[in-house]
Backbone and ligand atoms as CSV (ligand in chain L), in Angstrom:
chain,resi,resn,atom,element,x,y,z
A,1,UNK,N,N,0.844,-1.187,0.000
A,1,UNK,CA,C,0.000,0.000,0.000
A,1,UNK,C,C,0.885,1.245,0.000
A,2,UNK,N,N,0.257,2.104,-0.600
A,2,UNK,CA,C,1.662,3.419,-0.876
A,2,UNK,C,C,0.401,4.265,-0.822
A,3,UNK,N,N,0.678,5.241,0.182
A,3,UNK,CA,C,-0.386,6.834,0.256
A,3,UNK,C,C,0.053,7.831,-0.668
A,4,UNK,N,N,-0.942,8.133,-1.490
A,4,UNK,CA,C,-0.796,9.057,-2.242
A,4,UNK,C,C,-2.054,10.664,-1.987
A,5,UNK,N,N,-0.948,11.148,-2.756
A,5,UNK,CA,C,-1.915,12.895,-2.434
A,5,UNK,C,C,-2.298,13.831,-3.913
A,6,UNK,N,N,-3.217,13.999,-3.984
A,6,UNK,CA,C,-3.648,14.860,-5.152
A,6,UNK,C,C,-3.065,16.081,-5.378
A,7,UNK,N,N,-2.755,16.113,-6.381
A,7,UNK,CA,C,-1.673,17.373,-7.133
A,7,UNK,C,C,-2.385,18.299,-7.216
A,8,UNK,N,N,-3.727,18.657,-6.894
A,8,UNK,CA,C,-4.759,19.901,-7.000
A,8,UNK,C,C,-5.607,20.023,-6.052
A,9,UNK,N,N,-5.757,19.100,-5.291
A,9,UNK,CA,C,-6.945,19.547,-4.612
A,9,UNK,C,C,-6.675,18.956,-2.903
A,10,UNK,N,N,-5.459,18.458,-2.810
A,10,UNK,CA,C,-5.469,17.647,-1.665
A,10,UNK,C,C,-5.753,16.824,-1.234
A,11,UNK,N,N,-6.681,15.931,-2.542
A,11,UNK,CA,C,-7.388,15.000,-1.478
A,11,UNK,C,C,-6.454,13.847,-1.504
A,12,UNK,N,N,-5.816,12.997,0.087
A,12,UNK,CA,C,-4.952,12.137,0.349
A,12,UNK,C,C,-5.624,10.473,0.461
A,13,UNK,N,N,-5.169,9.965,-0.158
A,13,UNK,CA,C,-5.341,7.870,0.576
A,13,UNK,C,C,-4.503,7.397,-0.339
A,14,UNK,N,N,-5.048,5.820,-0.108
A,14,UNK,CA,C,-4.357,5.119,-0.467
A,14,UNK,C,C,-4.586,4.669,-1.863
A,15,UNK,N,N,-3.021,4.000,-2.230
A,15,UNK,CA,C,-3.424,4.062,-3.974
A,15,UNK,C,C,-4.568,3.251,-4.156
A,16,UNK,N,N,-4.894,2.256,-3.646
A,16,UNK,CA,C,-5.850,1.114,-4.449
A,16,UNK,C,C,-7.215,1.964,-4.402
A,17,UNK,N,N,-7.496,3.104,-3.648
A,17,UNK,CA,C,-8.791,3.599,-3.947
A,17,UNK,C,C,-8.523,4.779,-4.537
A,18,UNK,N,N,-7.570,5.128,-5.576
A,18,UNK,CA,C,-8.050,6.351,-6.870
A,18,UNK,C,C,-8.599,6.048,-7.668
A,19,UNK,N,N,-8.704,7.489,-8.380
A,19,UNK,CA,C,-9.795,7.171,-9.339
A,19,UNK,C,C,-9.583,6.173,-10.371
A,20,UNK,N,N,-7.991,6.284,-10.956
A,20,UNK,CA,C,-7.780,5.719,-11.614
A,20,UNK,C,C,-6.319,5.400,-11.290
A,21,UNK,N,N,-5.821,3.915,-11.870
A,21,UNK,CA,C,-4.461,3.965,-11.718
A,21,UNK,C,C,-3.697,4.730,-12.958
A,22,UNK,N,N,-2.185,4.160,-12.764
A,22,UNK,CA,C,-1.551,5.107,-14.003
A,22,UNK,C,C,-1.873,4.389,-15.273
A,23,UNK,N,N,-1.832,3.079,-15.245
A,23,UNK,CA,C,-2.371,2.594,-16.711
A,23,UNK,C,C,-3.696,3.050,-17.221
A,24,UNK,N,N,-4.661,2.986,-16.109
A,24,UNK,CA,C,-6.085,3.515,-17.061
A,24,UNK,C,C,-6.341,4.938,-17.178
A,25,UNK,N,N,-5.184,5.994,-16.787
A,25,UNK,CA,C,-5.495,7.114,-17.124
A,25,UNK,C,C,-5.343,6.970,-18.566
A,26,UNK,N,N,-6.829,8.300,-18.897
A,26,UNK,CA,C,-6.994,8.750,-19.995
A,26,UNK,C,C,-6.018,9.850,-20.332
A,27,UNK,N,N,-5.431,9.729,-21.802
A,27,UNK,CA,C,-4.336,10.528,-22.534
A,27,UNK,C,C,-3.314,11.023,-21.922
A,28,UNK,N,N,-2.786,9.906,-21.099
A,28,UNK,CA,C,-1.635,9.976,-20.520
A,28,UNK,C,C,-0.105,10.594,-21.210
A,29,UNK,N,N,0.249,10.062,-22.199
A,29,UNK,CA,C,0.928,10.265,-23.216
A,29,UNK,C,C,1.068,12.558,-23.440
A,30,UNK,N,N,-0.263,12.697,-23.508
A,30,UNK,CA,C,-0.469,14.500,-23.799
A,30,UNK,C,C,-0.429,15.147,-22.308
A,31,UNK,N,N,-0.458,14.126,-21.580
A,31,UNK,CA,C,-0.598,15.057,-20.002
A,31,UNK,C,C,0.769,15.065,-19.171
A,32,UNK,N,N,1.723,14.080,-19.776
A,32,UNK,CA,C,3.189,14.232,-19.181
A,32,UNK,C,C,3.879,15.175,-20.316
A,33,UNK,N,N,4.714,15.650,-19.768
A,33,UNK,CA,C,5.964,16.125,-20.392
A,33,UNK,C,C,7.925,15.759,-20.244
A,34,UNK,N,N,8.093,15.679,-21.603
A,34,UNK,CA,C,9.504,15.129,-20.910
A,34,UNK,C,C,10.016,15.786,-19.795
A,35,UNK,N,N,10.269,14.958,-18.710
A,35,UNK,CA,C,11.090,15.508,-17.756
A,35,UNK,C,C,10.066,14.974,-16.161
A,36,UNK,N,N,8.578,14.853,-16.774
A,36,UNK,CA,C,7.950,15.062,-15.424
A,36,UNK,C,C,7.952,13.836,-14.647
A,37,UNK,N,N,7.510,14.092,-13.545
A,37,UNK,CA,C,7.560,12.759,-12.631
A,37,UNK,C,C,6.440,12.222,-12.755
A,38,UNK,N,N,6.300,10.908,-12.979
A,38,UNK,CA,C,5.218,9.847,-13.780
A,38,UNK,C,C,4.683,9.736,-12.534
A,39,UNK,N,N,2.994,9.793,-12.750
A,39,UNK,CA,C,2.192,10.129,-10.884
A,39,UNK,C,C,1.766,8.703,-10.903
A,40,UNK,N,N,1.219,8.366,-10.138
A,40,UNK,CA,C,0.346,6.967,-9.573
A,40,UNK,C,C,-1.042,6.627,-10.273
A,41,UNK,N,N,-1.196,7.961,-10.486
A,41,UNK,CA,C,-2.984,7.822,-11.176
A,41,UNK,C,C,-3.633,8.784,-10.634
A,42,UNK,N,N,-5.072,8.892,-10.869
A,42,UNK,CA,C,-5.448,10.375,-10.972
A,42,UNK,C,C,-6.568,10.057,-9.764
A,43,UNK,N,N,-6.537,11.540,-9.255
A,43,UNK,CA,C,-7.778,11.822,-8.148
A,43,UNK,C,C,-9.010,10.940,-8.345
A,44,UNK,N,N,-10.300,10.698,-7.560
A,44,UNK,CA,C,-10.832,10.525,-7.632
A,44,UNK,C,C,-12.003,11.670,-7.105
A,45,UNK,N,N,-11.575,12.512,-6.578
A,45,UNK,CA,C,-12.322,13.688,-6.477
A,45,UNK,C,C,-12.081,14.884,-7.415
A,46,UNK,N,N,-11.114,15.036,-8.344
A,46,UNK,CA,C,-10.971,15.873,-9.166
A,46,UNK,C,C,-10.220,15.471,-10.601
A,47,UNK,N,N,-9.603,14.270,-10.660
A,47,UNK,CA,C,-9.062,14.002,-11.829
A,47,UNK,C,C,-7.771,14.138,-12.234
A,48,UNK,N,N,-7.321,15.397,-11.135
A,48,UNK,CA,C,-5.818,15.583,-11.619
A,48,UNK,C,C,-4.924,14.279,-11.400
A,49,UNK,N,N,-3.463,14.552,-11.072
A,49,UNK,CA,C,-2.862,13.435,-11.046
A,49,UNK,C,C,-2.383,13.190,-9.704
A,50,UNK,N,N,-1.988,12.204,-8.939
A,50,UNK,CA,C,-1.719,11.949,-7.736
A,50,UNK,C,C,-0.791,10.996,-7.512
A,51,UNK,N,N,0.372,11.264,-6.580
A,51,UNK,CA,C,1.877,11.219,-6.461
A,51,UNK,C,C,1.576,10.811,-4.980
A,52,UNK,N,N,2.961,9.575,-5.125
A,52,UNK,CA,C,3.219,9.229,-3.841
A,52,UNK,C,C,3.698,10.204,-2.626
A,53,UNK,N,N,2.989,10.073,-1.677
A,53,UNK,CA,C,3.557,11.130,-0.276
A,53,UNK,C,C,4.926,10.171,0.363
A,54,UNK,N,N,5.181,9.538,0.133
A,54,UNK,CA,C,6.362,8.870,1.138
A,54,UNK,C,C,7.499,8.089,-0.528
A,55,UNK,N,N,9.038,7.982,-0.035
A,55,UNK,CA,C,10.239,7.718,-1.130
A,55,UNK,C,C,10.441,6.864,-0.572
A,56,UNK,N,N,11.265,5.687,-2.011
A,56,UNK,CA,C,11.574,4.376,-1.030
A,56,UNK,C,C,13.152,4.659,-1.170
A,57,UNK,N,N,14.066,4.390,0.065
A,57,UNK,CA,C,14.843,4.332,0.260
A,57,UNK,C,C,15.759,3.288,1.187
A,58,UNK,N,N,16.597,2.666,0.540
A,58,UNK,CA,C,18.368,2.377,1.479
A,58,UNK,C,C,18.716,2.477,1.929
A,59,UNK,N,N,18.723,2.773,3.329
A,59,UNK,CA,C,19.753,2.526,4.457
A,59,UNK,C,C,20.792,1.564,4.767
A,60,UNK,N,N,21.833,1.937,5.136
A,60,UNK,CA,C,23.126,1.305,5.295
A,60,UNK,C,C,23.399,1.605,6.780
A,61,UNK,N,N,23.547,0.389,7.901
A,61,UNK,CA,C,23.841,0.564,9.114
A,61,UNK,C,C,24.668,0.033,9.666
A,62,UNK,N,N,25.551,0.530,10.287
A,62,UNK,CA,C,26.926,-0.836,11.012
A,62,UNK,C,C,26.006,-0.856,12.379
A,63,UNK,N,N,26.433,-1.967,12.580
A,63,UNK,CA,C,26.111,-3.033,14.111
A,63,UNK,C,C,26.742,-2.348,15.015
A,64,UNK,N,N,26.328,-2.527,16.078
A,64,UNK,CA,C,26.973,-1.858,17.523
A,64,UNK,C,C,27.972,-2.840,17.964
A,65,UNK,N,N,28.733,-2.245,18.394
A,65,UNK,CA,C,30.185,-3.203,18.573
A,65,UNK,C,C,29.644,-4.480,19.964
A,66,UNK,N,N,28.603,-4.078,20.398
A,66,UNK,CA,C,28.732,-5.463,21.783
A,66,UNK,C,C,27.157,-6.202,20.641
A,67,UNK,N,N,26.935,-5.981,20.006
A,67,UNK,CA,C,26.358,-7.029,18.993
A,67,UNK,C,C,27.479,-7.688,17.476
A,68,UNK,N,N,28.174,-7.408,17.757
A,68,UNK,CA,C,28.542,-7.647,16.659
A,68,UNK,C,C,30.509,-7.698,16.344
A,69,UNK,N,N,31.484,-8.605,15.767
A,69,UNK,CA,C,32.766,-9.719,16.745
A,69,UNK,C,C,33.525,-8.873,16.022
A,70,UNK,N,N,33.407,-7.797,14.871
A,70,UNK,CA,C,34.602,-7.189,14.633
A,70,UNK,C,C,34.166,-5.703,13.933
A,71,UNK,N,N,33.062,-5.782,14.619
A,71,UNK,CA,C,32.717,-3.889,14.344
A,71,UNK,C,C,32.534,-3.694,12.791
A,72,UNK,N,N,32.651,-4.183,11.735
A,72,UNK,CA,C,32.206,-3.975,10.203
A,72,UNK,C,C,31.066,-4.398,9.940
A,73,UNK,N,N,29.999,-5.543,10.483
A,73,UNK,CA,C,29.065,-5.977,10.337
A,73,UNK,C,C,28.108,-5.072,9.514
A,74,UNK,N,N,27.540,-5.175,8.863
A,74,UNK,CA,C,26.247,-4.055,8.504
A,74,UNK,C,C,25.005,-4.670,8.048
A,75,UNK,N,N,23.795,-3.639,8.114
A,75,UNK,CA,C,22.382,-4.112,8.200
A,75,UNK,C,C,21.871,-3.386,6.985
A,76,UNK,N,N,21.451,-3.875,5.698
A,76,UNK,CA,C,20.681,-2.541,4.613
A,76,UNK,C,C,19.177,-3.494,5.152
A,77,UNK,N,N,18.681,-1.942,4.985
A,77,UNK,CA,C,17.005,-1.945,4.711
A,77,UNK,C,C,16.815,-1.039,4.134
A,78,UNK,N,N,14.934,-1.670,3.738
A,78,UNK,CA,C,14.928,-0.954,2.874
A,78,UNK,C,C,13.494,-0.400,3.200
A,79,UNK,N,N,13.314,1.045,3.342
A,79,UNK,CA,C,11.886,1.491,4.274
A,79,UNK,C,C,11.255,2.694,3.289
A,80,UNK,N,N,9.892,3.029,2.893
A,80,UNK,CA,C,9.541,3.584,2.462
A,80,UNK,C,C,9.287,4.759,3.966
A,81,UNK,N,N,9.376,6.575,3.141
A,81,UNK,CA,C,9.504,7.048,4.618
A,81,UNK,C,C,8.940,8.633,4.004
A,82,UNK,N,N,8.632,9.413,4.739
A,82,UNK,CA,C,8.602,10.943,3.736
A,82,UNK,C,C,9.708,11.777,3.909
A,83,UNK,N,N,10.643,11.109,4.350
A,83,UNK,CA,C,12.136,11.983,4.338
A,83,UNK,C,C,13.108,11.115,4.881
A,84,UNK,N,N,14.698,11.816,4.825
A,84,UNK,CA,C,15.557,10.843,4.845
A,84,UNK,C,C,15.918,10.847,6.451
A,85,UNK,N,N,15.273,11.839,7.564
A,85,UNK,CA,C,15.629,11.453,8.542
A,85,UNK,C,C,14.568,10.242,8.960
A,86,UNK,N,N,13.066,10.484,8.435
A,86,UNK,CA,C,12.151,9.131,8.948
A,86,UNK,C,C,12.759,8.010,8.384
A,87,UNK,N,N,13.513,7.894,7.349
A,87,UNK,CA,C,13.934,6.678,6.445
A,87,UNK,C,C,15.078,6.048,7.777
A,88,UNK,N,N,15.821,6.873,8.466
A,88,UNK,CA,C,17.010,6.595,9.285
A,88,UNK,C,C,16.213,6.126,10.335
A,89,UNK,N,N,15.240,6.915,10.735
A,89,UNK,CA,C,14.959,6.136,12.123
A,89,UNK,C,C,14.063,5.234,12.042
A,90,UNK,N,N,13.120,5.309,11.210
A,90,UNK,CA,C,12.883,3.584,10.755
A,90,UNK,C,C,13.603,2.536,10.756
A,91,UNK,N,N,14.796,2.841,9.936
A,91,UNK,CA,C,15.575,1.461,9.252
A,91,UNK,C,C,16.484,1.336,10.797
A,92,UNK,N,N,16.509,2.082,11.397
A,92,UNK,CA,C,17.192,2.161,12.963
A,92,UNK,C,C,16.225,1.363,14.145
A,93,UNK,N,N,14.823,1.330,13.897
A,93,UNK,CA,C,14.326,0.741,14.880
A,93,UNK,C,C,13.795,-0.936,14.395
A,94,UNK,N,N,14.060,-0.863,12.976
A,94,UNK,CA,C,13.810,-2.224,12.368
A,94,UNK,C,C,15.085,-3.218,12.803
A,95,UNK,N,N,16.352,-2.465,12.355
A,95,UNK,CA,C,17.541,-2.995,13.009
A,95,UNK,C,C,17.400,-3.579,14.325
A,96,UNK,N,N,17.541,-2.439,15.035
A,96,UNK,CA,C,17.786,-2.605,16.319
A,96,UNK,C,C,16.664,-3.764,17.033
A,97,UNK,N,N,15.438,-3.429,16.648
A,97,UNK,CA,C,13.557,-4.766,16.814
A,97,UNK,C,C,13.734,-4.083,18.000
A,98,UNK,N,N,14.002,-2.508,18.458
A,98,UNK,CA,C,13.604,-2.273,19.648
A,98,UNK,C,C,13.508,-0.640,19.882
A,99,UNK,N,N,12.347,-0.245,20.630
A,99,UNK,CA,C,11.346,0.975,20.779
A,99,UNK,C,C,12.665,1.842,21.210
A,100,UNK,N,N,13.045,1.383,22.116
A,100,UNK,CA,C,13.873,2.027,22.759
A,100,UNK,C,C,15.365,3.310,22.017
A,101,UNK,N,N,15.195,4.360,22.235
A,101,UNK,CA,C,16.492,5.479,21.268
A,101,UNK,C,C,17.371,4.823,21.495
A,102,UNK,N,N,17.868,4.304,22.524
A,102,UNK,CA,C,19.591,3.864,22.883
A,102,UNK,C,C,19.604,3.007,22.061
A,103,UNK,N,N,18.736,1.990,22.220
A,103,UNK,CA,C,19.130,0.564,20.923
A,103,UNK,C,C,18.994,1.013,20.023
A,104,UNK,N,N,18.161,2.020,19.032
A,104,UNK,CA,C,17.476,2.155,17.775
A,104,UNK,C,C,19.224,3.093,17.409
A,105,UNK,N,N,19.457,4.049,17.846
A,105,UNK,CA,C,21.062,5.153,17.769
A,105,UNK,C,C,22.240,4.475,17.952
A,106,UNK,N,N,22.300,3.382,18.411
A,106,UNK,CA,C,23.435,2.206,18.367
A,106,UNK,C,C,24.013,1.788,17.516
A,107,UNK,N,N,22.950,1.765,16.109
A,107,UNK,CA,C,23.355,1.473,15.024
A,107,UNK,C,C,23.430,2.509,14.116
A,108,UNK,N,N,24.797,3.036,13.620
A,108,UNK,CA,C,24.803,3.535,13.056
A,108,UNK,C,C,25.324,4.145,11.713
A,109,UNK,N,N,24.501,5.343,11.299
A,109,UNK,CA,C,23.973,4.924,9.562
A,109,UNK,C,C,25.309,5.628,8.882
A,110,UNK,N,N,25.118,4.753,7.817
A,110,UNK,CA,C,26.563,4.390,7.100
A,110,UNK,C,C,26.377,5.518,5.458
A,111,UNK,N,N,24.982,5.206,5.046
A,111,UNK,CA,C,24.944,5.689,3.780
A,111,UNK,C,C,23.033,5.410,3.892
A,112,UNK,N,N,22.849,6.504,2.697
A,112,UNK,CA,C,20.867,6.530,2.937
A,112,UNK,C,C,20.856,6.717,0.939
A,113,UNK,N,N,20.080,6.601,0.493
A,113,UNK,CA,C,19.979,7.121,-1.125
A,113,UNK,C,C,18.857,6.253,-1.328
A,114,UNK,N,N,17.865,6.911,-2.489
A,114,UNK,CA,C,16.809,7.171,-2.704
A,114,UNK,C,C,16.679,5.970,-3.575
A,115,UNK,N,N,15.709,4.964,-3.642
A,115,UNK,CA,C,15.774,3.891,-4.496
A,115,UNK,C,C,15.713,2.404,-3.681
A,116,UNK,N,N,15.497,1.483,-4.256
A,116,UNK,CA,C,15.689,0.191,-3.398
A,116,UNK,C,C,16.895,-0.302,-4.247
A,117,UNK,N,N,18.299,-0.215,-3.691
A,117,UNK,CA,C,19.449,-0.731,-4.300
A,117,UNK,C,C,19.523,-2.155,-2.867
A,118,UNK,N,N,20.072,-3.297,-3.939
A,118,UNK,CA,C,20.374,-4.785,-3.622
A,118,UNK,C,C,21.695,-4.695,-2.930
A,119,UNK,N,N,22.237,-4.239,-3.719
A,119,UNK,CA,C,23.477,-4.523,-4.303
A,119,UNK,C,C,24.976,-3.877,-4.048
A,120,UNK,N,N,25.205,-3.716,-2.415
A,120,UNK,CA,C,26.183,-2.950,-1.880
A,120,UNK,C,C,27.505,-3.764,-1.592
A,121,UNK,N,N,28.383,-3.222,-2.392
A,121,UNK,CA,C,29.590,-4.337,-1.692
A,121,UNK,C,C,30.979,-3.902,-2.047
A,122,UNK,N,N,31.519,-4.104,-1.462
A,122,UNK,CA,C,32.740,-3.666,-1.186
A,122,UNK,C,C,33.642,-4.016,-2.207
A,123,UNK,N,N,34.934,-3.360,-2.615
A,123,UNK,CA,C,35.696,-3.974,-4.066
A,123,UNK,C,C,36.843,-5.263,-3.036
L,1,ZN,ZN,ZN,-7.944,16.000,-6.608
């Protein structure tokens, strides 16, 4: 499920109840322009187009040294968030599986970038 928000009028939910998705919008093709950001699908209260409110992003975390036998260990996740500090403290309390700041700030973040990348590794 991904929340999306209307580009005109405000009105916010979730994608599976717009009006339309991006495939069944009508004259899609005349309503983008090179360059624009391809929306989710269009309002259902007004028609315009409607864009995800939250980015998926990568986090990169090293292990806390009394978890972990030679301090390089690291944790990627991968958390959809509406910015890159919620993306950190998400992927910080998923790590850590605990409420608590001390455990969740224990681990800490190595690298964040916008995208779901697999594929981190060292030469
Ligand atoms: Zn609207």
């Amino acid at each position: 499920m991904t929340a999306v928000r209307c580009d005109n009028c405000d009105w916010t939910g979730d994608e599976e109840v717009m009006g339309r998705t991006l495939l069944e919008v009508h004259q899609l093709a005349e309503r983008l322009n090179p360059g624009s950001i391809v929306p989710h699908g269009e309002c259902p209260e007004c028609g315009a187009f409607c864009y995800a409110t939250t980015t998926r992003y990568t986090v990169l975390l090293r292990y806390p040294d009394y978890l972990s036998d030679c301090g390089t260990e690291t944790y990627l996740a991968h958390v959809e968030a509406k910015d890159v500090g919620s993306a950190q403290r998400l992927a910080q309390a998923i790590a850590s599986g605990s409420e608590e700041d001390d455990a969740q700030l224990a681990f800490a973040v190595l690298m964040v970038c916008e995208g779901f990348v697999n594929d981190i590794k060292e030469d």
